[in-house]
N, C-alpha and C positions, 0 to 999 in steps of 0.2 A: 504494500500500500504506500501512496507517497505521500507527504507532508499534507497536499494539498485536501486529499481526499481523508486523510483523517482529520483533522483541522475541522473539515465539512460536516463531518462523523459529529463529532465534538458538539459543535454549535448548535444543534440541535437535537441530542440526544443527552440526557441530562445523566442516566444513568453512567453511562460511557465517561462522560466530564469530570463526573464523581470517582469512577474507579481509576482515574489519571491523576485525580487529586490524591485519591487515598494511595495509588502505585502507579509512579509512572513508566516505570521499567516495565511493570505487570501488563501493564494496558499497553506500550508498547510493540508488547512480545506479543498480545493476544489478534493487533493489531495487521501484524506480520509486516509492522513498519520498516521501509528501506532502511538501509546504513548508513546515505549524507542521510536523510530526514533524523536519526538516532543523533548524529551528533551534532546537528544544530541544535535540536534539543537541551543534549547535556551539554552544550558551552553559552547556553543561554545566547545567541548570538542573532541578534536578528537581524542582522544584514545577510548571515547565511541563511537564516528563513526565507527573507523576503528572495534572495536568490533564487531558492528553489520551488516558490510559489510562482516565482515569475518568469522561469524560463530563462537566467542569466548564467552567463556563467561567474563562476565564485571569484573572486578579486581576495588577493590574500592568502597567508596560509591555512591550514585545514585545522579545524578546533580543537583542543584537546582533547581524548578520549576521557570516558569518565562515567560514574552512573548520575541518575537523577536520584536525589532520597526521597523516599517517602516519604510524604506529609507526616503522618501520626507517630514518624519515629523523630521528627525534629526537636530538640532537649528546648525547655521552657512554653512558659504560654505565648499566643499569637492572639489578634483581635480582625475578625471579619466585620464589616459593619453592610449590609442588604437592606434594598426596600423591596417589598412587596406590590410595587404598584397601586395602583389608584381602585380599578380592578381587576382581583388577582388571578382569575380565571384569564389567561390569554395575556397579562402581563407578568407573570411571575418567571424571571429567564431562567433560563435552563443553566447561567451558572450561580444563582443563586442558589438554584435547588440544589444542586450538587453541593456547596458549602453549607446550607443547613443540614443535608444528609452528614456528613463529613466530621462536622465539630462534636466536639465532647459534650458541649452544652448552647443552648440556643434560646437565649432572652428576645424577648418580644416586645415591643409596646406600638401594637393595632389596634384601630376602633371598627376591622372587619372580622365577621365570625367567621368567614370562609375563609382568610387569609390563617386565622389561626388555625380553624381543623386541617388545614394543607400542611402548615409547619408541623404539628402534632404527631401526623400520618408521616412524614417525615424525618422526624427523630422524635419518637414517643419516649424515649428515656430520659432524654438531655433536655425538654423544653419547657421553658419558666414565662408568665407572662411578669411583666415589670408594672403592671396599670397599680399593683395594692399597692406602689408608692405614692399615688394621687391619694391627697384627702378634700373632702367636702370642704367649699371656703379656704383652702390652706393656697398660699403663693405657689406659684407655678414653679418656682427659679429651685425651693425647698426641694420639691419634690426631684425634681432633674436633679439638681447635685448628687440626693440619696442613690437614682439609679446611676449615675456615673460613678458613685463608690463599689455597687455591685456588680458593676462589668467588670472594673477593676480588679477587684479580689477574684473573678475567676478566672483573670487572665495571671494576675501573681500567684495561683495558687497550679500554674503549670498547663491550664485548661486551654485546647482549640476554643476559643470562645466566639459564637455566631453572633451577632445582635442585629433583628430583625427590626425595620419599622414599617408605615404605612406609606406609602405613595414613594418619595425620591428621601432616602438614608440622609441626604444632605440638605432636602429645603425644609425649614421648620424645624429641624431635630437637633437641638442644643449638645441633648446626651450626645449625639453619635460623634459630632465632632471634637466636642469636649473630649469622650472616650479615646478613639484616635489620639487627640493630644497628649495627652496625659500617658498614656503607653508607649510613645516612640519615647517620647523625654525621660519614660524610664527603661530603656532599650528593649522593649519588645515589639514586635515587627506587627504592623496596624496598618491598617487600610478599608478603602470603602469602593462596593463597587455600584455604578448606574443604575437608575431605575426610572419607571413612568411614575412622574410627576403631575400635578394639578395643571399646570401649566399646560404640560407637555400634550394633556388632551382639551385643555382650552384651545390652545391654535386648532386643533381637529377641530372640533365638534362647531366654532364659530365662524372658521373657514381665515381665518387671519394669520398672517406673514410676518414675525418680528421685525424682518429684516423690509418692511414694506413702512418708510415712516420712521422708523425705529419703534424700540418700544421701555420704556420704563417702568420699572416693580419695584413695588416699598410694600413692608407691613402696614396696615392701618393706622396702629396707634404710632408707629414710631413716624408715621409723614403727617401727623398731629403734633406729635410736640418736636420737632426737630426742623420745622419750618422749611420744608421742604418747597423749593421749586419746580415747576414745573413746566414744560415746554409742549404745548396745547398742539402743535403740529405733529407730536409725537404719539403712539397707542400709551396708556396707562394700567396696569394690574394693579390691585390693591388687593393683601392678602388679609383674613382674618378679620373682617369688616364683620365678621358676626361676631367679633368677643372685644371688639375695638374699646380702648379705654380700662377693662377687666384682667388683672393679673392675675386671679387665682384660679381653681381650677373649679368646675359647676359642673353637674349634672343636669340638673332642672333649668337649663337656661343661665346666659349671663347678664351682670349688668350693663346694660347700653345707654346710661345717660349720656356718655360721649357722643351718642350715632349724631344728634345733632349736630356738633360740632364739626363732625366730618359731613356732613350735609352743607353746613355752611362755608367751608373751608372750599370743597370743589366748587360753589357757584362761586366764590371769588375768578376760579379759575377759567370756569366754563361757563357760566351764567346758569339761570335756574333750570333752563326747558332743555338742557345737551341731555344727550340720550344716553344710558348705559345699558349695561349686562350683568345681571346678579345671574353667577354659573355656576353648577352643581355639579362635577361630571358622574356620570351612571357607576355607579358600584358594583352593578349585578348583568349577568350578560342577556344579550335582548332588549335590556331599557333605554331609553332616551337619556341623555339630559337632564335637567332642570334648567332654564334657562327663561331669565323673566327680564324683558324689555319693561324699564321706565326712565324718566326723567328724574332728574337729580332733585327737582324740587318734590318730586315725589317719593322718593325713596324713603322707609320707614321701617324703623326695625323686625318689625313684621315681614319686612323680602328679605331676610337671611336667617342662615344657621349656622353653627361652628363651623360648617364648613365650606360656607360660602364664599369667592372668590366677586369681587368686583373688578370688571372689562370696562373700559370710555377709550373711544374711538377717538381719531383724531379730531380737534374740532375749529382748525385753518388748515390751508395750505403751508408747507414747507417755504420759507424765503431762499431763494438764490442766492449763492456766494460769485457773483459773476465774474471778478477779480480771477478766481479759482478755475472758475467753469472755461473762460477763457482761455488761461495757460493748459488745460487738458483738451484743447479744442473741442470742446462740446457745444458752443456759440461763436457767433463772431463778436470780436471784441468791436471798439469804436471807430478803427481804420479800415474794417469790415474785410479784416484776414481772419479767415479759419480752415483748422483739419477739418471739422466734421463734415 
């Protein structure tokens, strides 16, 4: 088999992904992988990957012989950090599933039940959720430090440690990065891998292009008190418009006396009757959306929930830098020379 075509294997077969994390000599061998594809492998060399994926020939000398060690026999603990997607039927990748199979122990803090019976059904021995660290009314900031102590100690205490969240490991997730942090600086090897984010199916579902405009994202309460600018020719996201102003953690609803102030805050920007997007994405496969068209002077805390995402379109035109546009000949300048 050659690099390329196990590589292919891999990408979408998660079991396979798994047995290469847990052996990679194993899976290798099971593989009936060529001999360059073996020792690109173990020299870690990705220029002689990319070679052999692409039909080049190798520049250089040939890698060092050597095995790859297996995951689980590496001395000390290690920290994975995964998200689960937004939802996890159909977004859950194949190498996250392989690193929840894989690890000794696999923390969780999701607010999807499907996302956690997957994990569970996945390593049924190793999997803990972190949610008992939330208490009713208690500050949010309390509760994350607590679970960033507990990832900790299972990674000091020698453990593959997984840590699972909801949608994208890195937007919104204090712990993960915290975690991360905190374990390289004490030299254990930590990292986090991709996931489908809020965002990432906002652009779906609304049909919208970052790169159309540009586009600018703040939390809610921090583009409240941090007096945040804003460029109206630009798209706008605003996260967490449903706990806007609330620090602590709620079951039954949070408090939104702030909602007005973010009400008032975008008509300075956009005037009262600019349009938005309170956006829900579908949790469960088959469903729509949530997606409710109104005007900012309409907007009342009643069109969101914790997990509602706030969209505003752009509401000018973009100004020209003609100085600019000229020197790229994209117009004629004033002596009415141009490339374009």
């Amino acid at each position: 088999m050659t690099l390329q075509e196990f590589f292919a294997r891999l990408s979408i077969n998660a079991d396979e992904l798994s047995a290469f994390i847990r052996n990679p000599e194993g899976a290798m061998d099971a593989a009936a992988l060529d001999e360059d594809a073996r020792q690109a492998l173990r020299g870690r060399s990705e220029s002689s990957m990319w070679d052999l994926l692409l039909g080049r020939t190798p520049v250089g000398p040939p890698q060092t012989e050597g095995r790859l060690e297996a995951n689980h026999r590496r001395p000390g603990g290690s920290l994975i950090v995964v998200g689960t997607g937004i939802r996890t039927v159909g977004q859950l990748t194949a190498e996250a599933i392989a690193w929840i199979k894989e690890s000794d122990v696999v923390l969780y803090l999701i607010a999807d039940p499907v996302a956690e019976e997957a994990i569970r059904y996945l390593n049924p021995d190793g999997a803990m959720s972190l949610r008992g660290y939330y208490g009713e009314g208690f500050p949010r900031a309390d509760s994350y430090e607590a679970m960033v102590q507990h990832i900790l100690s299972c990674v000091r205490a020698g453990k593959q440690t997984c840590v699972a969240f909801y949608g994208h490991a890195g937007v919104f997730a204090f712990p993960a990065h915290e975690s991360i942090r905190r374990a390289r600086a004490e030299g254990f090897p930590a990292r986090m891998l991709p996931a489908v984010s809020a965002e990432d199916c906002l652009f779906a579902d609304l049909g919208v292009d970052p790169a159309v405009n540009g586009c600018q994202s703040f939390e809610a309460t921090d583009f409240l008190l941090h007096e945040r600018m804003i460029d109206t020719s630009s798209q706008l996201i605003l996260w967490q418009v449903g706990v806007v102003g609330d620090w602590t953690y709620r079951t039954d609803g949070y408090n939104l006396t702030a909602f007005p102030l973010l009400v008032e805050r975008l008509s300075q920007f956009y005037g009262p009757w600019h349009e938005t997007f309170v956006y829900e994405a579908a949790m469960l496969p088959g469903l729509p959306p949530k997606i409710d068209r109104v005007s900012i002077a309409n907007l009342t805390p009643n069109h969101v929930t914790a997990g509602s995402t706030l969209y505003i379109p752009p509401a000018r035109r973009t100004t020209l830098n003609r100085p600019v546009a000229e020197a790229l000949g994209l117009i004629q300048n004033s002596r009415g020379i141009s490339n374009a």
